[in-house]
GUTI-41112 format. One record per residue (C-alpha): x, y, z; residue in three letters. Coordinates in steps of 0.25 Angstrom, whole numbers, padded with zeros to 4 digits, always signed. Layout:
N
XYZala;...
//
This chain:
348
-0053+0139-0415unk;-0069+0137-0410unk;-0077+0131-0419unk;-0091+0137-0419unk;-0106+0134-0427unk;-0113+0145-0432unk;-0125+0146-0442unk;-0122+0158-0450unk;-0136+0159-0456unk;-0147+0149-0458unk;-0143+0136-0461unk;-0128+0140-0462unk;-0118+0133-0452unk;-0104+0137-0451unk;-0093+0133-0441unk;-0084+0146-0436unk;-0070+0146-0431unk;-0068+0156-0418unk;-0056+0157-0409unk;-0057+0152-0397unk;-0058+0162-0386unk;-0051+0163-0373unk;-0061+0156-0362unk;-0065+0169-0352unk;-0069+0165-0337unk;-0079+0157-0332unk;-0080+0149-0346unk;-0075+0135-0351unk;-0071+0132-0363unk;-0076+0118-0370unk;-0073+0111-0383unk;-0085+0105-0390unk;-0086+0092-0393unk;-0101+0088-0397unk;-0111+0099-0400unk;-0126+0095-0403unk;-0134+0104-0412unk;-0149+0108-0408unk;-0159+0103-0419unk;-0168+0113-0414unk;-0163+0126-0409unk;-0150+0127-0417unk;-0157+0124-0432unk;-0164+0138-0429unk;-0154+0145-0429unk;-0148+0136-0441unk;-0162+0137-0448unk;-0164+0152-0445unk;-0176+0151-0437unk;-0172+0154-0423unk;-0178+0166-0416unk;-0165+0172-0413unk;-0162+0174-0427unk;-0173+0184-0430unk;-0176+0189-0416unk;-0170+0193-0402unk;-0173+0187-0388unk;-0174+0196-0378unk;-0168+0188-0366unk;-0172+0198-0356unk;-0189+0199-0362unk;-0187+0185-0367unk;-0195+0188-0379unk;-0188+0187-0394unk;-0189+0201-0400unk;-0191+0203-0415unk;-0182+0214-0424unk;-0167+0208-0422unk;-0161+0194-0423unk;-0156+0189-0410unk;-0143+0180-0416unk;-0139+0182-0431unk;-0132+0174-0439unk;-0121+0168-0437unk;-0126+0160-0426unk;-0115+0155-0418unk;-0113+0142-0409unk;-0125+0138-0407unk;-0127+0123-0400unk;-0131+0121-0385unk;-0127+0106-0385unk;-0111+0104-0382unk;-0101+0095-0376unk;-0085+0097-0375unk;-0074+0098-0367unk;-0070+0108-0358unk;-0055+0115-0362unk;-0056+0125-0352unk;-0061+0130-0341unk;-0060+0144-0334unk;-0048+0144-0325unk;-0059+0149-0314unk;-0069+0139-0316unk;-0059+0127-0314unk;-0065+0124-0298unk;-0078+0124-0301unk;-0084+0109-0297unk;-0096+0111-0308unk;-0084+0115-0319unk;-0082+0107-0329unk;-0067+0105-0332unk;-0056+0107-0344unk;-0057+0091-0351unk;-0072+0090-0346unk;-0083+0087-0355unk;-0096+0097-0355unk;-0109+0100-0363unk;-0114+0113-0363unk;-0117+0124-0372unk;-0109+0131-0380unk;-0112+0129-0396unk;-0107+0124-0406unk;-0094+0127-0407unk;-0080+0118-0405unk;-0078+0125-0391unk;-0087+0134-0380unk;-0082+0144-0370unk;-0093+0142-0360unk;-0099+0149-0346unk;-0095+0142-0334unk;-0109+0141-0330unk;-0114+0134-0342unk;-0103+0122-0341unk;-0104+0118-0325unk;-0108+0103-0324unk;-0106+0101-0339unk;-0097+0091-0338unk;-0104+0079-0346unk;-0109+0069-0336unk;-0099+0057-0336unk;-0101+0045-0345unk;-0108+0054-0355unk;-0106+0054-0369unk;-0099+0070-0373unk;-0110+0070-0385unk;-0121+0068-0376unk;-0118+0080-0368unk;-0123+0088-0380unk;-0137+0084-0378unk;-0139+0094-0364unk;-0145+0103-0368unk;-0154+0095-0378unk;-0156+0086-0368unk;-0158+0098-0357unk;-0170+0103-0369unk;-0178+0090-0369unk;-0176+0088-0352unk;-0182+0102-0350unk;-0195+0098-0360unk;-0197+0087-0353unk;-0198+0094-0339unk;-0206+0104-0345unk;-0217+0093-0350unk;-0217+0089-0334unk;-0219+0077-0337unk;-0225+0065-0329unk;-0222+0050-0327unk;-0230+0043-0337unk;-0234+0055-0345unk;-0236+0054-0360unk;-0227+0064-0367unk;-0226+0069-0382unk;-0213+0074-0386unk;-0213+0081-0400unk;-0199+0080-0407unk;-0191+0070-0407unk;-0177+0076-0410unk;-0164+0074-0400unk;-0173+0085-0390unk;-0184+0077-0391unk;-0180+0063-0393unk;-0171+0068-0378unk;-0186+0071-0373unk;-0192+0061-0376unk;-0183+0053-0367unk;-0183+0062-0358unk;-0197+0063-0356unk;-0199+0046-0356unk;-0189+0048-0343unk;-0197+0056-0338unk;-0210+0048-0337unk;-0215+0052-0349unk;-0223+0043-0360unk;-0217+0048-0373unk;-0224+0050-0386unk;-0212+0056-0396unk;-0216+0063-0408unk;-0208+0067-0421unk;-0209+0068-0436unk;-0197+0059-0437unk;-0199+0043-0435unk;-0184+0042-0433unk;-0185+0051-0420unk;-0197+0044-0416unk;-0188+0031-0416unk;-0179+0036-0409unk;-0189+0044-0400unk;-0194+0029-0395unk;-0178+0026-0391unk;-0180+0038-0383unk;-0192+0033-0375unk;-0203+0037-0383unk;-0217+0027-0379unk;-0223+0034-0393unk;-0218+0040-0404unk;-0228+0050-0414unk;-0223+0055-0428unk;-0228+0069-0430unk;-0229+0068-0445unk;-0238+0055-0445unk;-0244+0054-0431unk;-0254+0064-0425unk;-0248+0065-0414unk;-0257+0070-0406unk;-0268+0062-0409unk;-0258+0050-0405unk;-0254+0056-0392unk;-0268+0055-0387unk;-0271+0043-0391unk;-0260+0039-0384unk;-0263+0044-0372unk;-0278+0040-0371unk;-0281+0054-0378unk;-0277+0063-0368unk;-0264+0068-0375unk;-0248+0069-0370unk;-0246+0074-0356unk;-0235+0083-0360unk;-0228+0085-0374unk;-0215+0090-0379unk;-0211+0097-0391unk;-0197+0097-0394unk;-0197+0099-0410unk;-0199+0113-0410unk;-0209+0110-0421unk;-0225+0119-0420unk;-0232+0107-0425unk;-0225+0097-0415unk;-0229+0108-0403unk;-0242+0109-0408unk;-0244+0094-0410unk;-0238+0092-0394unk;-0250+0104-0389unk;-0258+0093-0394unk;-0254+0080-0390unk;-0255+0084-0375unk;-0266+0083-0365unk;-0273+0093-0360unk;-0265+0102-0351unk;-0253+0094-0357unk;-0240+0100-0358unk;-0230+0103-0372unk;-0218+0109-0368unk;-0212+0115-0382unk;-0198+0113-0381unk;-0194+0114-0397unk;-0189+0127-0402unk;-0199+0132-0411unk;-0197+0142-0422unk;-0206+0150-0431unk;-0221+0154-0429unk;-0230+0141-0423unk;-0234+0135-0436unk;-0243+0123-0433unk;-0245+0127-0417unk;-0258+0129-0414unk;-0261+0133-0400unk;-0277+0134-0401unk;-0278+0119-0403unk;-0273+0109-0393unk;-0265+0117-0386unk;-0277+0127-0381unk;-0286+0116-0380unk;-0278+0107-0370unk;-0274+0118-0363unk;-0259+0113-0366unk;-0247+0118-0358unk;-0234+0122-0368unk;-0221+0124-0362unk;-0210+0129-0368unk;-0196+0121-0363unk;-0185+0129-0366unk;-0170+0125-0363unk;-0167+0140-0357unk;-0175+0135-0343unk;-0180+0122-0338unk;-0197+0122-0333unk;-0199+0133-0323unk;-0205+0123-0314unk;-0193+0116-0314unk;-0183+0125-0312unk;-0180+0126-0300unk;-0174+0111-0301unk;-0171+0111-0315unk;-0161+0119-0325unk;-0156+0118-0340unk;-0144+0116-0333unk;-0150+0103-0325unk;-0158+0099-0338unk;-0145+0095-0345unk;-0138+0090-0336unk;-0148+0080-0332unk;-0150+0077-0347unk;-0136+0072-0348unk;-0135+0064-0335unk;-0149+0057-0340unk;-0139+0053-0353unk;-0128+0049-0346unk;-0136+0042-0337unk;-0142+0036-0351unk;-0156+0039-0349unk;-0155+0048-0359unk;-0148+0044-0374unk;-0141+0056-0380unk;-0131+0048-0390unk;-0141+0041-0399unk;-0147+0056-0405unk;-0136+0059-0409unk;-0136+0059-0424unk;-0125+0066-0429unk;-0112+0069-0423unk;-0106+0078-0433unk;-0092+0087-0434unk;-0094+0102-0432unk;-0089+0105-0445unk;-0099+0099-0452unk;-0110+0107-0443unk;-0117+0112-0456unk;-0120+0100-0461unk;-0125+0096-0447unk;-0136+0107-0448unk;-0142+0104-0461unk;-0145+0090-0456unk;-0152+0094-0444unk;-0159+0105-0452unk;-0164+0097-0465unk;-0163+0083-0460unk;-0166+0082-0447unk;-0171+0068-0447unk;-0157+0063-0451unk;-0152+0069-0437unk;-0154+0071-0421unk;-0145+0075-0414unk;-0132+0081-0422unk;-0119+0085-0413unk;-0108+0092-0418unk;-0094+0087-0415unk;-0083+0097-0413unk;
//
C-alpha cells in the first residue's frame, strides 16, 4: 500500500492509503525515505491562501484567471524535497549511463507520499553524491531556491548584502551569498535565527521588530545603502523595508512567496525615489542572463556537491525529524509556533 499526505481543507491533514500501481515505461519507482516540508509554499495550501485555491492559471497566457478554483480540496502529495531508494527501474532504461539503478539512493521530487513513480527525465544524475548524508539530499530544491536568488542579486566581491528572512531558505542564503563575496547584513524578527544567521556567515545581524533596519543599513555603509538585497520571508513589510535599505539603482530580488493584497508595500516611497531594480527569482527558471550556462537542474546539483564538499551545512537546520504518521501534528507547529521550528522532515 502507498501512503500519501493530503490536506483535506484548511488546516486539515490526513494520510491516505492507495494501491500501488503497476510502473508504466520510462518511469522509476523509489521508496521515500526523508521528505522535508516547505515552511513557505506548502502552509498556503495548508492555511487556504494559495492562489490555486480560488483561481486558475493559464499556463498558455501565463496570467491567473478569476471565476474557478485551479486545485480543490483534497490536495494531494504535495512536497518537492524527497530522498529514497530506487526499487525499480523501467526494463528499457537499465543501459542508460546517467540512470540511476535499483538499490541507489536519489532525491527528487515526488511528494509526500511513502513511494513515487517518477519520469525518467526527472531522476537522471540523482543519485546522491557520495559520502553525503540521505537526509541532506532533501535540501535541493530549497537549496536550488536560495542559489538561484543569490545569482539573481548578481552580486560582487566585497558587496554589502541585506538578506530579509532568516528561515532554512534564508539562513541557505545567507551562506550562499557570504560565498559569494558578499558582506552579509541578515535580518529577522527572531533572535534565535539571527544566532544562527551569524554560524552561517552573517558579518551583521538586524532584528526587524526593534531595529530600523534601514536606517542601520546605511549607517553601515557610510550612508549609501546595501548593494543588493534579498527578500526571502515572503512578508510586504520585510520587501518594502529591503526597497529601502538599497542604494540607488540597488537591486532586491523577491524571492518569497507572497500572498494576499500588498499591505504595508509602498512603491512611491523609496522604491521610486532610488530608482530600485526588483526582480522576481522564481524556482521554475534560473536569471535570463544566465541561462544559457545555468539550469534548475544545475542549481541543485551544485547545491548538494557545495554540501558534500561542506561548504555548506545542511544537517544542523534541521529541527524535527518526525514519522509521517504524526504529519498533523507536524503542521500545526510550523503553522502556530514557527519559532519552535526550521527545518521539519518527515520520515517514512
Amino acid at each position: 500500500m502507498e501512503r500519501v499526505v493530503q490536506f483535506v481543507g484548511p488546516r486539515d491533514v490526513e494520510i491516505a492509503e492507495h494501491e500501488s500501481a503497476p510502473l508504466p515505461a520510462g518511469h522509476l519507482r523509489v521508496r521515500t525515505r526523508y521528505s522535508g516540508i516547505s515552511a513557505g509554499t506548502e502552509l498556503t495550501a495548508y492555511r487556504g491562501t494559495n492562489p490555486y485555491l480560488t483561481r486558475t492559471w493559464d499556463a498558455e497566457a501565463r496570467i491567473f484567471r478569476d471565476g474557478a478554483a485551479g486545485i480543490t480540496y483534497p490536495v494531494v502529495g504535495w512536497g518537492y524535497s524527497e530522498v529514497g531508494e530506487v526499487t525499480e527501474v523501467s526494463p528499457e532504461l537499465t543501459d542508460r549511463p546517467d540512470m540511476p539503478a535499483v538499490g541507489d539512493l536519489v532525491w527528487g521530487i515526488w511528494g509526500h507520499r511513502s513511494e513515487g513513480i517518477v519520469p525518467a527525465e526527472r531522476m537522471a544524475g540523482h543519485t546522491l553524491p557520495p559520502g553525503l548524508e540521505p537526509l541532506a539530499g532533501a535540501f535541493a530544491r530549497v537549496g536550488a531556491i536560495a542559489y538561484n536568488a543569490v545569482l539573481g542579486a548578481g552580486i560582487n566581491l566585497g558587496e554589502d548584502v541585506a538578506v530579509f528572512g532568516q528561515g532554512v531558505i534564508g539562513l541557505l542564503t545567507t551562506r550562499l551569498a557570504q560565498l559569494s563575496g558578499a558582506r552579509v547584513t541578515a535580518v529577522d524578527a527572531l533572535d534565535v535565527r539571527l544566532e544562527t544567521a551569524r554560524q552561517y556567515g552573517a558579518e551583521r545581524t538586524l532584528n526587524a521588530r526593534t531595529d530600523d533596519v534601514a536606517e542601520r543599513i546605511r549607517e553601515a555603509t557610510g550612508g549609501r545603502g546595501a548593494d543588493a538585497a534579498i527578500e526571502i520571508s515572503g512578508v510586504y513589510p520585510a520587501l518594502h523595508e529591503a526597497l529601502r535599505s538599497v542604494a540607488v539603482d540597488g537591486r532586491v530580488v523577491a524571492s518569497g512567496f507572497y500572498q494576499g493584497d500588498g499591505e504595508g508595500l509602498r512603491l512611491g516611497d523609496e522604491f521610486h525615489h532610488n530608482r530600485v531594480q526588483l526582480i522576481c527569482s522564481q524556482i521554475g527558471g534560473v536569471p535570463p542572463h544566465l541561462a544559457g550556462r545555468w539550469t534548475v537542474e544545475r542549481l541543485q546539483q551544485t547545491f548538494l556537491r557545495l554540501v558534500a564538499e561542506s561548504k555548506v551545512d545542511v544537517k544542523s537546520l534541521v529541527s524535527h525529524v518526525i514519522p509521517v504518521s504524526d504529519v498533523a501534528d507536524a503542521y500545526r507547529l510550523l503553522d502556530e509556533r514557527p519559532h519552535d521550528a526550521l527545518q521539519m522532515v518527515l520520515e517514512f
